[in-house]
Each structure stands twice: as structure tokens, then as C-alpha cells.
ZADRENKOL-859268 format. One record per residue (C-alpha): residue in one letter; x, y, z. Coordinates in steps of 0.02 Angstrom, whole numbers, plus 50000, padded with zeros to 5 digits. Layout:
BEGIN
AXYZ
...
***
This chain:
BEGIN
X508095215548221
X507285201248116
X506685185548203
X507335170748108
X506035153948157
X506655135848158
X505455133748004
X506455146547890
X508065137847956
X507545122347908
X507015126647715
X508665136747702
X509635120747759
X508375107947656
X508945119347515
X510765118947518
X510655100547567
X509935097947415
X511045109347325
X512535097547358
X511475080347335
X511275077347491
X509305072847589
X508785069347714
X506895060747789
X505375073847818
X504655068747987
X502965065947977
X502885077848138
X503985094548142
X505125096148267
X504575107148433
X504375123248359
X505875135748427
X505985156848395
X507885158348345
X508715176648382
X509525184748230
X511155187748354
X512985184648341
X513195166348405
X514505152848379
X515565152448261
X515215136548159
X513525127148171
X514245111848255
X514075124448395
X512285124348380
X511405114848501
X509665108648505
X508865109648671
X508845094548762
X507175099948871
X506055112148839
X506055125148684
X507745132148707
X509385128848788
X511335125348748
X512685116048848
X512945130848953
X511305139048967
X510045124748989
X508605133049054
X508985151448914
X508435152348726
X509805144048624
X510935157348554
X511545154548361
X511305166448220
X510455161748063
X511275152247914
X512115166347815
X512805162147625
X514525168347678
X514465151747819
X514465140347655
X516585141547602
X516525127847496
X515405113847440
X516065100647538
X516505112447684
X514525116847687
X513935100747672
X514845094447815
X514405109547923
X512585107447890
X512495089347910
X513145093348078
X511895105048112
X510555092848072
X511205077548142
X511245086448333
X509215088348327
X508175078748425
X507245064748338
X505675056448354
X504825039148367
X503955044048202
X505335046948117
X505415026948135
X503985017048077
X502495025148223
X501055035848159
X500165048648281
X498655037148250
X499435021648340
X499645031748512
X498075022448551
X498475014648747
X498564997648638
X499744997648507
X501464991948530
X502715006248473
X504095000048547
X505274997448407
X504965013748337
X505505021348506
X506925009248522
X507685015748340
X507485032948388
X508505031348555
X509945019348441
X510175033648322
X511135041548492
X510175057348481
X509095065148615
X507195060048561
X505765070648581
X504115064648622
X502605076248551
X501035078448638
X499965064848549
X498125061848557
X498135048348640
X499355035548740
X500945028948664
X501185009948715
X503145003148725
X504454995248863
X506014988348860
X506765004948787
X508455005348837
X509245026948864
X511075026048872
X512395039048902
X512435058148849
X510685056848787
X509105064648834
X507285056748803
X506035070948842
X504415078848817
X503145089548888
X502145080648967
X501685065048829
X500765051448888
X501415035148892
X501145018448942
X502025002849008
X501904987548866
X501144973448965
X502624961148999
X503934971849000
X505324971949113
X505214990349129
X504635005049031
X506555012449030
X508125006749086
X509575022049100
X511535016949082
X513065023249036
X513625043549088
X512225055749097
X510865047649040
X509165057949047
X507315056349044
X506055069649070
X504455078149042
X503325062849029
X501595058849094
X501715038449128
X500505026849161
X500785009749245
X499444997849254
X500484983749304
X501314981249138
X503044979449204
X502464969249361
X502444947449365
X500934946949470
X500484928349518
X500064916949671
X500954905949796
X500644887849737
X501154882449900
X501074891350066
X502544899750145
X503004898150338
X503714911750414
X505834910350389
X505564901550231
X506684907550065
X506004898949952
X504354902949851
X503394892849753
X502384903749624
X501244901949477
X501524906749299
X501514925649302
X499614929849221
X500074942549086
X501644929349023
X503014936849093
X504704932949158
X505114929249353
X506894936749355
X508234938049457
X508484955349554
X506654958949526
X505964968349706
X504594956549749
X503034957549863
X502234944749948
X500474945650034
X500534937850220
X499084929450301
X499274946150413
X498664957250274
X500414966950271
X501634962750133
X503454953850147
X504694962850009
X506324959649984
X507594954949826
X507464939449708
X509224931649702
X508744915349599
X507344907649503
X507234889649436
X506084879349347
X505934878049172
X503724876949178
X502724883749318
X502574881549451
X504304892149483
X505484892649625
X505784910949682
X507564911949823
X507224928149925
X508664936950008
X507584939950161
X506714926350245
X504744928450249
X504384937850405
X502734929650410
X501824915450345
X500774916150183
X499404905650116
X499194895349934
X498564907149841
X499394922649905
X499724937349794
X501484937449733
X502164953049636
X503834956949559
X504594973349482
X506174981949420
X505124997849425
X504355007949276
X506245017449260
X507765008249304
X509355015649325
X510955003649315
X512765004649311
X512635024349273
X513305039649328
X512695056649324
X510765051649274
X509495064149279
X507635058749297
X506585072149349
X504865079649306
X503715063949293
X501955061549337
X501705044249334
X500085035949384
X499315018649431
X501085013449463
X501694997549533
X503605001849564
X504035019649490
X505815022049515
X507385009649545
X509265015149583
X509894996749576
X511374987949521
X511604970249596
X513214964349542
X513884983149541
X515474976349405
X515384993349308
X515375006249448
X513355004749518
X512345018949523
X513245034449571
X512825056849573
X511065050549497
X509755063449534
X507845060249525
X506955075049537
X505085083649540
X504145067349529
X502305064749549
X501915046649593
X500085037749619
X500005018449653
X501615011049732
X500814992349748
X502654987849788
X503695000249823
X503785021349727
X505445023349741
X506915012749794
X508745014849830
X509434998449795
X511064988349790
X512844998849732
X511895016449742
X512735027749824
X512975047649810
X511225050149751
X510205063749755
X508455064149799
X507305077349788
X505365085649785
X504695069949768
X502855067349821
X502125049949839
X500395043149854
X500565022649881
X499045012749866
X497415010549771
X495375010149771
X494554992249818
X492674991049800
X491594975249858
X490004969649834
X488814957449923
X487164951349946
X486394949650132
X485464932750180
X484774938750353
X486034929950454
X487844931850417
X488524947650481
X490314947550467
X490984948750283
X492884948750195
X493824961350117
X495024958950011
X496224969950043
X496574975750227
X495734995550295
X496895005350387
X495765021950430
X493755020350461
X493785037450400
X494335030550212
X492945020150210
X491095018550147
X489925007150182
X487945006750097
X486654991950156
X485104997150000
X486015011449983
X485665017150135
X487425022450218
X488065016550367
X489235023550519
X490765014350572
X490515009750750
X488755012050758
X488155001850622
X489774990550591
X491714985850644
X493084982850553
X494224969450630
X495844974650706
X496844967550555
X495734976250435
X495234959050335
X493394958150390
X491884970850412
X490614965050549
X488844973650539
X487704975250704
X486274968250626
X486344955050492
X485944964250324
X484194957650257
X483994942950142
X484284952049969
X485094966550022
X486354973949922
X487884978050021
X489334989749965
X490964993250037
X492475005149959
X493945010050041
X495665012350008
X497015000350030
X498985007150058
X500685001749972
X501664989550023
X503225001750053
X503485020950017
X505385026550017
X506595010350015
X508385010050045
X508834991550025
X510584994049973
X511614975850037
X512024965849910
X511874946649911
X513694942149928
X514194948250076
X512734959650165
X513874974450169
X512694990950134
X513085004550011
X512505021550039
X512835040750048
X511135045449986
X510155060650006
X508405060649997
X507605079750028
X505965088050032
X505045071849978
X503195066550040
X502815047450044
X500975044950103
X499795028550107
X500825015250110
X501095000150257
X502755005650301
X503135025750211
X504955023450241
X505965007650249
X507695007950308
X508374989250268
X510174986550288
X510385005850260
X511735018650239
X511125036750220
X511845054150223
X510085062950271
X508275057050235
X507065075350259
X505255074250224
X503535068850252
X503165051050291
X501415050450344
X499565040550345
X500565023250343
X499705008750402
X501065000550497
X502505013750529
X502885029050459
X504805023950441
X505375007050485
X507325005650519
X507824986050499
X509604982350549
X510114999450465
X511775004050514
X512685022550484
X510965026150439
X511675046350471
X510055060350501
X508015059150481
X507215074650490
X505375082850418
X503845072550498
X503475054750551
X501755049150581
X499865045950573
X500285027250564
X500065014450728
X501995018750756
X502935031150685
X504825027450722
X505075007050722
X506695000650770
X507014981750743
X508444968650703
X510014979050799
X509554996250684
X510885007050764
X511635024450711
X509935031250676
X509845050050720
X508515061250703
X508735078950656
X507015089450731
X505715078750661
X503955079950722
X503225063650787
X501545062550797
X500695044050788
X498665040650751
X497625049350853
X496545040350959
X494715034450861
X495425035450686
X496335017750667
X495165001150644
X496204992550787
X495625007450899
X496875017250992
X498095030050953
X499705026250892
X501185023450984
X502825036150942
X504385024450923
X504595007850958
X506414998150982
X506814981550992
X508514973851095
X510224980151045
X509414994550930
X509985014150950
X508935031750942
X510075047250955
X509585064950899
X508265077950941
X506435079550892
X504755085650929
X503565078251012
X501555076751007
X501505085451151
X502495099251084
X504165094851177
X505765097151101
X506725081251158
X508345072951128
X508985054451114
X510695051051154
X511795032151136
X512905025651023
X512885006251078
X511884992951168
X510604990551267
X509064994151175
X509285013751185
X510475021051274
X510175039651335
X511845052551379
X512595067451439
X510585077451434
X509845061051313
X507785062751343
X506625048151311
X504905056451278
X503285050751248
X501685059251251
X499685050651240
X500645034251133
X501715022951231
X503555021851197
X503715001751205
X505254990851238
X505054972951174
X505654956251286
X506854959551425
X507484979751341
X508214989551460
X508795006951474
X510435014751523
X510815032451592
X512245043251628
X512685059451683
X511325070951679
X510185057551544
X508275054151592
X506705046351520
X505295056151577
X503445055751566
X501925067851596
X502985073451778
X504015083651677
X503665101051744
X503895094551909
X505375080151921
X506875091551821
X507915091751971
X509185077352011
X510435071851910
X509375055051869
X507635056551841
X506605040751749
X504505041351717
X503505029351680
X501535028951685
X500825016651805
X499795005451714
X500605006851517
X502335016751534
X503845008551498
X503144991851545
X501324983951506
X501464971751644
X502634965751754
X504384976651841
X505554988551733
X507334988451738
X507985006551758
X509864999951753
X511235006351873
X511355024051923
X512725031951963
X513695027552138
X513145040452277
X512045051952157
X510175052952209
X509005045152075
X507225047052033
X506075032651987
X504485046951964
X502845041151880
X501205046651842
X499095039951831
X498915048351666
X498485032551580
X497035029551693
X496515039251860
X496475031252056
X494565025852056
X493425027452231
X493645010752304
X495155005052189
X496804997052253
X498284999852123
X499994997852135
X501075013952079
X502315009651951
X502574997651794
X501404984951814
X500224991551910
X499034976851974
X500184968352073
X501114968452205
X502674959552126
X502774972751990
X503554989051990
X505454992351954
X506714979651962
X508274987252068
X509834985151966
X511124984852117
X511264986752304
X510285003652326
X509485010952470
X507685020752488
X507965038752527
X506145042252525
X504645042952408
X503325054452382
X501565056452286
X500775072852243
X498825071252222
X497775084152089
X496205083952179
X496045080452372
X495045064352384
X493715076752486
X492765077352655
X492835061552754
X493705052052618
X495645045652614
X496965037252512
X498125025952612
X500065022552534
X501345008652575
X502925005152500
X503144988452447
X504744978952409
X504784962152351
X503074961152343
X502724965352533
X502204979852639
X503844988452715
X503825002552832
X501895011552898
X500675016852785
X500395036652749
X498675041452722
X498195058452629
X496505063352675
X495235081752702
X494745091752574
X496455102352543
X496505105252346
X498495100752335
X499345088352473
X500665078752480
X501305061552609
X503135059052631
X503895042352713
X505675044952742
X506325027052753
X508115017052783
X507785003252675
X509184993252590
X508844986452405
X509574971152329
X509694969152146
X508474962252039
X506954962152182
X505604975652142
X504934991352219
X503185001252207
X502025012452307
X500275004852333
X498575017252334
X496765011452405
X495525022452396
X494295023452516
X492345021552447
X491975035652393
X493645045852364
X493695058152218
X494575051152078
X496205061452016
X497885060951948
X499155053252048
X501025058652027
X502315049252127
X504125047252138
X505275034052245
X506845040452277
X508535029652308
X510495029952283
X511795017352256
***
């Protein structure tokens, strides 16, 4: 059977067009060229529809070769009866931007095309974007409902002081296909005029520097003193000449200095008061804030069924994708992140000064190179980079003259947002889903601010601060895929409750990689927050986090604490609650299982760095455990050490919640402390001796001293085991356990 082309169908239809008196404009590009088959199809060419992605599709079959037979003389019944057939025909294909005013030669990355574009998406049809040479410069190019802007892969790029590249409204709005490139052209980027105290709400900024608008609902960064970045919503601006008065909805969290870098985006593509939008195979690149789902005042329904799909994003100086205010229902999916950018420094030496600036703060020594001459040099060896990652500090002053060179890269202020409250009355929107998406380099790879969400699965890893941060989210609903490489990877702050994890892997910085030096620490949770769920630990451990209320976290029924080489911390006065068969547990897993109670916590940085631990109230009558271990650091010849939280003095250890009694204690040794050499224990409570000393001595490779004791506890006075090691005792792990009931 004959292949009829779009070409042929064209001339045929130019033809009888003409026939009537009727023309229409010749592109000065053809449409995207389109193999038609000579089959039966619909039965009028209304029916006809142009593909609104790719080189084929209709309203059933998106993704298969449009089906419509060629124009046949018996379609045309009468003159006007053709003419109006055909018109319709012609009408339904996609248009162009140079259809409208734009040559092919102005895709330049400079000229402004914008109201070409603009008139191509008012005529209401879908608008095809050809591959040009070069880069096709617009913004402010507004997509509303049932219409498609696509391409295959076009380049574009943002029109420096833009609000945004594209805004979608309306029902089913869609945008695909593109290759987009930031630069900063939708971004107010100035500087505090006046420094900004931690709490403050109120920001005094320059004139943005490429002569943009401050606006109101703009997501805005601001650079602390700290080196991290506060974000959060603008929710008023006044002034009528700079400097400008920015209202935040979030107090600062820290303070910032005059001159402070001050950013402030609606993202590259911004979807408001829409339903239905479809946004989905992007690469976008150098990007400031990619994506938006964000509709403050929410009058006309917010954001609702959007999905954002198969996204590529590199940059993320404020945020790559954000679920905002009113968005709820959304879908999001195989998106892959990369948040930060490249910062290279150069300096002379003068033989003296050895500790320089950076501009921008180093999370990872591996991510950075330094050259003295051009001579590289090692991190740790030949130089330090301070804890905050502001400063580098050689060994040896670099020579007078020397050239000195530094590159690195710098991370993203945030990753994944969900910011959904609005500024009325706090209350949280949400019902999102956010699948199989990656968000890498940024401080904090997942935010969680006020959140509501359905399920959150993905990767959220190398993030300088935490690999997800959940502040005051409520119903945030599951978190599963992977959290880590960051300093912590689960943070819990400001009451975040209902946050449940699904399986993920936790696995903080290892130990050597970070510029502050340790490894990473796997969650961390303020007062009054909540952890419940399952997950897997560095260590391999499968373990499970139970609690639906206050304190801090709140482990039930078979609810596990775990932590493995990081420390799972508890801020202030924290303290955890257990019932039925619930435990925290450290490395004395394989050997403290028994008992219906069973707590761990490492002597000298478990669940306390200093100071007692409050282990709450067990049950009445049912034996409990308060077990421990030396991992963090083994019982050195000659040393004295108290066994429990705080473990250099005698006042530490664990704070008895209620009138308990000692049943007896016991500590389990790795190594005998060999010939001739001995380690003496004595319970302490209160901070003095009770009961005689047991001392474990000989060169026996496993042994073990037992002290039953009748000793009755009072609440909130302390209890631990003191060690002393005689002079020349083998060093080894230590396990313990005190055992009481109440």
C-alpha cells in the first residue's frame, strides 16, 4: 500500500485551500516531518490529530503513529463543506515561534524571542520547538490549559529578569522535550544591606543586580555566617527604591552578615492553580530553582494530579524541585538531581599567612584540589580545611609569590522541598508522591517543612548537612530508598512527628571523608519529635522504630533504636520511653535479646555525651536491662572509667526513673587482661561505691564477675559500674549490663 508523507498532504490541502480563496502563512520552518499510513481512519479530518509529542500520536494512542487516511477528492462534498473541514485540519497542527516574528538565526543564547514564543502559545495550539543551531532566549511565557509546548530536545534559555522561563495554568497544561539552561536568569540575586540576627523576619536587601523584581511568594535563600543557607517563603516586600524590605515566613535560623548573598526564585517552570499538568522529559542545566508546584493563595483549586516526570537537573543554588503551598495529589517521579556548582580561587603566597578563605563552604576533602606552583597538595598532610568548610589552612606558609589554587565543589542549598503551609493559618497541604527520584549535593537533599506526604522513595545522598531534614512535619506518611553520606542522615527537629520509614538504608559519612572529621551520625531527634517504621542499618541490621506521641521517640510493642559506628543523639533533657517487648540496643546485640526490656548505650558517646541518661520507667515487676558496651573506645592499662553514659565520672551513668531495685550486674570481657594483671569493678550509685568490688583477673580468654546485690534505687539518682585497670592490663572490649526491676 502507498505511503502518503505529511509533505504531499500538505500541497494537496495548500491546493484546495486555495481553490476556495482561502491561505494560509508558509512557516519559514516545516512542521516535524511525520510518515502518514494510507489506512482507513476517521471519518472526517477534524478527527485528525497532530501529535502533541513526538512524531506520531492521537488522543487515544499517544505514544502510536497517528492513524488518518489521506485527503481523498470524494472527502470534499461541497465547497464550503471542504473548506471548513480543511481549515480544521490545519488549524489542529502544532505551531511554531517562527511562525511569529523569530528567525532560526536569532536562537543565538542572546536574543530575546520571547514575544514570538508568547504569540505562538496565545494562538491556543500546542507549539513545537525545532532543534535550532543554537540557544533560543525567552521567559515569562505563560502555557495554559489543554495545550502542549514540546520538542525534542531544543535548547533554551532563561531571559535574564524573568520571573520564570514558564508558568503552567488552567487543565492539562504540558511541557516537554526541552534541553534548558538556567544561568540565574529567573533568580533576584543581591546582598543583605543590613545584617540579620538569628529570629529576625525581616530582610533588608539590595537592588537585585540583573534589575529584577523582589516579589512576593518568591522561595528565597539566604547565606548564614555558618556557611549553610536559611530558605523559606517571601510573604511581603516594601520599599519603593532599594534598599528593600523582604517579610520571611520563617524566622532566620541563624544570623547573617551585611553583605550576605540573598537569592530569590519562582523556579525555571512554575505550575499554578492547575490540574492535570504534565512536565516531564527535561534536562535542564546550571539551574537555580528548576521546578515549583506552588499556589499561595490556592483561590482557584492549587495545584492538584500534576505529574513531573523524567527530569535531569544540574545546579539547584536554591532548591531543584519544590512542593509548595495548595499542592496536593501530585505525582513525582524518575527524577535525578545534582544540587550545587564548581568554585575556583586563586591567591598569591607572602611567606607568612597560612590560613586562606573560601568562598563558598567544602563539604568532602575528596572534592577538592589544591596546587601551591602547581605542585599539588594532600589534604591532611599538606593542609586543613576548617570544620565549617570557610577556610583552608596550609602546614607551611606558601612562599612569597607563590601561586596558590584551590577548586572544589560547593552543594545546594536544598534538594527535594515540601514546604506546603500557607501563610494564613500554617495548616499543611499534602498527599504527594514522590518515587524513584535521586537528589545528590545539596546541604540538606530532602527537606520536610511543615509537610504532608503520601510516600517519599529514593536516593537522598552526599548532602552536606542531612540527607533529609524533617522540620515540624506532621502526617508526613512513609520514606523509603536511601538516606545518607551527609554528617546526619535522618534529622528530626521542631516536634516533626508521624514520620515513618519504609526499609530505607541509613548509612551516614564514613569516618575520614568529611572536613569536620568523623563519620556521620544516623538520625538525630530533637524533644517532642517521633521515628516509627523499619529500616536498615550501616551495620546491616534490619531495625524498627515504633511511637506515635511524645517524648522525643517513643519505641513499642518490638520498636528498636539502632545505631551502628555514628551516634544516635538526643538533644537537651530527650528521653526515651519503652513498652512491652520495645528496646534501644547497641553493639550487645547478639548477646542482651533476652528480657522483656533491654536498653544499650556505649560508655563514653551512646545515648549521652556526658553526664546520666534517663531510660524512663519500666514496667512494674518485669526485669530490665540497662546493657552497654566500650566500642567507642577500649579499657586502657592503667585507666579508671566509669561504665555507662558519661563515662568519666562518677556522678554519671543512668538516671533511675522510679523506686527500682538492683538485681545484679554483670560485665563480659573480650580478652583476659593476662598473667598477673586484673580489672577491679564497683557499682556505684549516687556517685559512691556500694557493695565489694569484683575483680576479673588470669589469663582465661572469656570471663565474666557477677555481684548479686539488694540495693534499693530512688528516682532520679544515677547508677554505673566503675573499671581500673591495673598497669599493665591488656586493653579489650568491655560489655556490661546492670540489671534492676521496679
Amino acid at each position: 500500500m502507498a505511503s502518503w508523507t505529511h509533505a504531499h498532504s500538505l500541497l494537496l490541502a495548500e491546493a484546495v485551500l486555495a481553490a476556495f480563496g482561502l491561505s494560509r502563512a508558509e512557516p519559514q520552518l516545516p512542521s516535524p516531518p511525520m510518515s502518514v499510513p494510507d489506512v482507513r481512519g476517521p471519518a472526517n479530518f477534524s478527527d485528525c490529530v497532530w501529535p502533541t509529542i513526538g512524531h506520531g500520536g492521537s488522543v487515544n494512542e499517544p505514544d502510536n503513529p497517528i492513524r488518518c487516511r489521506p485527503l481523498m477528492t470524494s472527502d470534499i462534498a461541497s465547497a464550503d463543506d471542504g473548506a471548513s473541514r480543511l481549515s480544521t485540519y490545519l488549524s489542529a497542527r502544532p505551531v511554531t515561534p517562527f511562525e511569529f516574528g523569530a528567525t532560526l538565526s536569532q536562537c543565538d543564547g542572546v536574543t530575546d524571542i520571547s514575544a514570538a514564543v508568547q504569540a505562538a502559545v496565545s494562538t491556543g495550539a500546542d507549539v513545537y520547538f525545532p532543534r535550532a543551531p543554537g540557544v533560543c532566549v525567552f521567559g515569562d511565557v505563560t502555557i495554559t490549559g489543554r495545550q502542549s509546548v514540546y520538542s525534542h530536545v531544543a535548547a533554551v534559555k532563561v531571559r535574564p529578569g524573568s520571573d520564570r522561563l514558564f508558568k503552567l495554568t488552567g487543565w492539562t497544561p504540558s511541557l516537554r522535550g526541552l534541553n534548558i539552561q538556567d544561568g540565574g536568569g529567573a533568580t533576584r540575586q543581591g546582598t543583605l544591606t543590613v545584617a540579620a540576627n538569628g529570629g529576625a523576619t525581616k530582610l533588608s536587601v539590595s537592588a537585585a543586580v540583573d534589575g529584577g523584581v523582589w516579589k512576593v511568594g518568591q522561595r528565597v535563600a539566604v547565606r548564614l555566617d555558618s556557611g549553610s543557607w536559611h530558605t523559606t517563603w517571601i510573604t511581603a516586600v516594601s520599599g519603593s527604591v532599594a534598599p528593600y524590605t523582604l517579610t520571611l515566613r520563617d524566622a532566620m535560623r541563624t544570623a547573617a552578615a551585611v553583605g550576605a548573598r540573598v537569592w530569590a526564585t519562582f523556579g525555571l517552570v512554575h505550575l499554578i492553580a492547575t490540574k492535570n499538568a504534565d512536565v516531564r522529559d527535561l534536562t535542564i542545566t546550571n539551574s537555580w530553582g528548576s521546578i515549583s508546584l506552588d499556589d499561595p493563595s490556592g483561590a482557584t483549586g492549587g495545584v492538584t494530579q500534576a505529574t513531573i516526570a523524567n527530569i535531569r537537573d544540574q545546579g539547584g543554588y536554591v532548591f531543584s524541585l519544590i512542593k509548595g503551598r495548595n499542592a496536593s495529589v501530585n505525582t513525582i517521579r524518575d527524577v535525578t538531581s545534582f544540587g550545587g556548582w564548581a568554585v575556583a580561587l586563586m591567591a598569591t603566597g607572602d611567606g607568612s599567612t597560612t590560613t586562606f578563605s573560601l568562598s563558598d563552604p567544602v563539604y568532602l576533602t575528596r572534592e577538592m584540589s589544591v596546587k601551591i606552583g602547581g605542585v599539588a597538595k594532600m589534604a591532611g598532610t599538606d593542609y586543613t580545611i576548617a570544620a565549617d568548610g570557610l577556610s583552608i589552612t596550609f602546614a607551611t606558609a606558601p612562599a612569597s609569590g607563590a601561586s596558590i589554587s584551590a577548586s572544589f565543589w560547593t552543594y545546594g542549598a536544598d534538594g527535594y522541598v515540601e514546604d506546603g503551609r500557607d501563610t494564613a493559618s500554617n495548616a499543611a497541604t499534602g498527599g504527594n508522591f514522590v518515587i524513584n527520584s535521586n537528589f545528590l549535593q545539596y546541604r540538606r537533599c530532602g527537606f520536610l517543612k511543615g509537610a504532608q506526604l503520601y510516600s517519599i522513595n529514593g536516593q537522598f545522598d552526599t548532602c552536606s548537612e542531612a540527607a533529609l531534614l524533617a522540620d515540624g512535619t506532621t502526617q508526613t506518611g512513609q520514606i523509603g530508598g536511601f538516606l545518607g553520606w551527609a554528617p546526619v542522615s535522618l534529622r528530626l527537629t521542631n516536634n516533626a512527628l508521624g514520620v515513618r520509614l519504609v526499609g530505607p538504608t541509613i548509612n551516614p559519612t564514613g569516618a575520614g571523608y568529611q572536613v569536620a572529621g568523623g563519620a556521620g551520625s544516623e538520625i538525630i531527634a530533637d524533644a517532642g519529635s517521633v521515628l516509627m517504621g523499619v529500616a536498615f542499618m550501616r551495620d546491616g541490621s534490619y531495625q524498627a522504630f515504633g511511637g506515635t506521641a511524645s517524648p522525643a521517640i517513643q519505641a513499642t510493642s518490638s520498636g528498636q533504636i539502632k545505631w551502628g559506628g555514628g551516634t544516635l543523639s538526643y538533644n537537651g533533657s530527650d528521653t526515651l520511653t519503652f513498652a512491652g517487648s520495645g528496646y534501644v540496643y547497641g553493639a550487645m546485640r547478639a548477646t542482651l535479646q533476652s528480657g522483656a526490656n533491654q536498653m544499650a548505650c556505649r560508655a563514653t558517646s551512646g545515648c549521652s555525651a556526658t553526664g546520666a541518661f534517663s531510660f524512663g520507667t519500666p514496667p512494674s515487676g518485669v526485669l530490665s536491662y540497662l546493657p552497654g558496651d566500650t566500642t567507642s573506645g577500649n579499657v586502657a592499662a592503667g585507666q579508671t572509667r566509669y561504665l555507662g553514659p558519661g563515662g568519666a565520672s562518677a556522678s554519671g551513668g543512668w538516671i533511675i526513673p522510679a523506686a527500682c531495685s538492683v538485681v545484679d550486674w554483670s560485665v563480659q570481657l573480650a580478652a583476659a587482661p593476662g598473667a598477673a594483671e586484673s580489672y577491679t569493678y564497683q557499682l556505684f550509685y549516687d556517685g559512691a561505691a556500694v557493695g565489694a568490688p569484683v575483680t576479673v583477673s588470669g589469663t582465661s580468654s572469656f570471663v565474666t564477675g557477677v555481684q548479686a546485690a539488694t540495693l534499693s534505687l530512688f528516682s532520679t539518682k544515677t547508677l554505673s559500674i566503675r573499671v581500673i585497670a591495673s598497669a599493665s592490663a591488656v586493653p579489650g572490649l568491655q560489655r556490661y549490663y546492670i540489671r534492676i526491676k521496679c
